[in-house]
N, C-alpha and C positions, 0 to 999 in steps of 0.2 A: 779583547782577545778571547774571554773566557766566553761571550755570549755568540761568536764567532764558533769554536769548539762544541757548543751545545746545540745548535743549529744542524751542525754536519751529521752529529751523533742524530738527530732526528729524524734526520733524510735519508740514512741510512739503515736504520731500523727496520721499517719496513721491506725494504728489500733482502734481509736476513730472512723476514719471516712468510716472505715468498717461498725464494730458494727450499724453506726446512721444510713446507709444506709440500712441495710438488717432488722433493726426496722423498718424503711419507708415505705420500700416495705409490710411487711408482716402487716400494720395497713391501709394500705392504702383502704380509705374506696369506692374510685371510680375506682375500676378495674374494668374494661369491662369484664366479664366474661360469656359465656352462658353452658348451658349442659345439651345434653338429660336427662328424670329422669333417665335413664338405660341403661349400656351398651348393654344389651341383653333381650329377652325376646319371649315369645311364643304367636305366634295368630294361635286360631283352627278355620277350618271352617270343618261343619256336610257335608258328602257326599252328592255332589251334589245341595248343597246350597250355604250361602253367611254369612257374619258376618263383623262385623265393632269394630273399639277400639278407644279412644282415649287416647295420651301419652304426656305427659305434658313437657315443657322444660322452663328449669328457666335458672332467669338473678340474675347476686350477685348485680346490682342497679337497680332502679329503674327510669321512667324519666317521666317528665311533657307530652310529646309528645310520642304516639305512636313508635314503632319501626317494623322493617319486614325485614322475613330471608330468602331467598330462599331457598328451599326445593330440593336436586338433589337426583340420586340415581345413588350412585358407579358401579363401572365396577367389581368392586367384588362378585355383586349380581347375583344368578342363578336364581331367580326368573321369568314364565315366566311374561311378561310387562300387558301381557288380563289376569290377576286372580289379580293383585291388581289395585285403582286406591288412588293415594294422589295428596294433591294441590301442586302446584308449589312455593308457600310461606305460610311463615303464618306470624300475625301478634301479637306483642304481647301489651296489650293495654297501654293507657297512665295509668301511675299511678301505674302499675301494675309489677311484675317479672316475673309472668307464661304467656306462652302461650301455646293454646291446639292442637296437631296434630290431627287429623284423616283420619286413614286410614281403607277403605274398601278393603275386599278382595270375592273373587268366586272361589268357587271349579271349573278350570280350571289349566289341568296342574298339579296341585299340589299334586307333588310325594317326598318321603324323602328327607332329603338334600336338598332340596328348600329353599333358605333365601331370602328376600330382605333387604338390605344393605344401610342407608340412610344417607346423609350430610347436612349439615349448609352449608348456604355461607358463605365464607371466606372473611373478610374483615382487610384493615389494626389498629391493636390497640385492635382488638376482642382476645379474647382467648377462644378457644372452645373444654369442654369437652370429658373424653370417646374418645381419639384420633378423634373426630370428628367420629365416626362412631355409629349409630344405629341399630342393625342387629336383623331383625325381624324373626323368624323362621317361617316359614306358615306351620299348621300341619294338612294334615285333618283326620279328623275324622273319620274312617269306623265301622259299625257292623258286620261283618262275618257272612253268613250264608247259605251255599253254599251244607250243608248236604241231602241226598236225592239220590233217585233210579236215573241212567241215562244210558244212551245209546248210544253205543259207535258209531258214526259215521259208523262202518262195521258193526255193529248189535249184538254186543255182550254187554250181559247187564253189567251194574257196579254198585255199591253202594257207595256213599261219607260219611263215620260215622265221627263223630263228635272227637277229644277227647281231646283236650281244646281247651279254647277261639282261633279261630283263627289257629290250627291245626285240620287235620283230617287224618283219614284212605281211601284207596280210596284201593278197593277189588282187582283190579288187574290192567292190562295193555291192549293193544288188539295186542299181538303179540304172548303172552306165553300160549298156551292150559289151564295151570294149574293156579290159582290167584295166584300170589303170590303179593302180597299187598304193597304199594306205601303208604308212608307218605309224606303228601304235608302240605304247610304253607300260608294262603291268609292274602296279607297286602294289606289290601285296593283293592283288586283284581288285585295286583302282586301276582302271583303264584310261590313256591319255592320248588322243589323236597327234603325234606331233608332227606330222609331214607327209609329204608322197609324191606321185611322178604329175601329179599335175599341178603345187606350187612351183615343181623342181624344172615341170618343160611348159608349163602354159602361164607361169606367174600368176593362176589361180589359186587362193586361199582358201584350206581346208581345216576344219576345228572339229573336238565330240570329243565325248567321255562317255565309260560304262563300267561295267562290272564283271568280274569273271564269276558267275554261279558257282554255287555247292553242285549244280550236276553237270558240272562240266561248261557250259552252254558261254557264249560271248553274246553279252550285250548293249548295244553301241548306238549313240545317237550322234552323227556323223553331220556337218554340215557342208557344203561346198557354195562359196561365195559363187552367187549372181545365177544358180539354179535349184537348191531346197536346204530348206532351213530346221534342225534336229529331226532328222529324219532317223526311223528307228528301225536299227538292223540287230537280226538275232543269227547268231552261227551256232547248228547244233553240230558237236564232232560226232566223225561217223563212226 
């Protein structure tokens, strides 16, 4: 009986001193912990301008002396390096759990899909959240407005009509005698061919991309399935 008694007491030992350790841990009021406020988030900058944010990263303690993080930015980021500028650390103060990043950014470069991508240093005994990653998405801002009489580079005239935000009708091409009408899409003055009256009445497929110039100008390399292939059209507005 008594080696019965001594047995249970053994098998059960161990599971006491599970249980006290993983209370331990999880009470444990001086974990080094830091973490961006957020995993993700959006910075707009207005066409052709500039705009600034700051983002706050907290600590789960607190300490009599200052502390400082180095600030890097991952190899993940597509961002180009000249549209943003941040500091190489930051400091978070004594007494305190937050510190505040700021990051400026310039409309340079910044076309969709553009992120920048930001770490903490890594230090031994730190724990850092959000896998360590900050991933700011840089957005900018455009007004669309590119509506208006123009002129096709050969001298055939065009018209650009509106017909939503950021879509329009554009009268014809300068290839075909007859308009047969081109819808196009301006993001942020990437140009997108996405249709027109002749997929719409001849089941003929029409593709191109261009640019809306600094002087105004549209320029568009325009395909039309089974008669020419990026064919390059410039409209000067009048």
């Amino acid at each position: 009986m008594k080696k019965k008694i001594i047995y249970l007491l053994l098998m059960t030992l161990p599971l006491l001193v599970v249980t006290s350790c993983e209370e331990d841990a999880i009470g444990t009021p001086d974990l080094n912990y830091i973490t961006f406020e957020a995993g993700q988030v959006d910075l707009k900058v207005d066409k052709g301008s500039t705009n600034s944010a700051n983002y706050k990263i907290y600590s789960s303690i607190m300490s009599d002396v200052s502390r400082t993080y180095s600030v890097t930015v991952s190899d993940k980021s597509t961002a180009d390096p000249v549209s943003y500028t941040i500091p190489t650390s930051i400091t978070m103060p004594a007494n305190s759990n937050v510190a505040s990043l700021q990051i400026d950014v310039e409309d340079i470069n910044i076309i969709s899909s553009r992120v920048l991508i930001l770490k903490l240093e890594e230090k031994s005994g730190l724990f850092i959240g959000n896998d360590n990653e900050f991933t700011i998405n840089l957005l900018r801002i455009c007004v669309s407005d590119i509506a208006g009489a123009y002129t096709y580079a050969n001298g055939k005239p065009a018209t650009v009509t509106e017909i939503s935000p950021n879509n329009y009708e554009l009268s014809g091409d300068n290839y075909f005698g007859a308009n047969y009408s081109i819808n196009i899409n301006d993001a942020c003055d990437m140009i997108t061919v996405t249709g027109g009256f002749l997929p719409d009445a001849y089941g003929i497929g029409v593709s191109g991309a261009g640019m809306v110039k600094s002087d105004g100008n549209l320029e568009i390399t325009y395909t039309v399935d089974g008669y020419f292939e990026e064919r390059p059209m410039v409209l000067i507005p009048n």
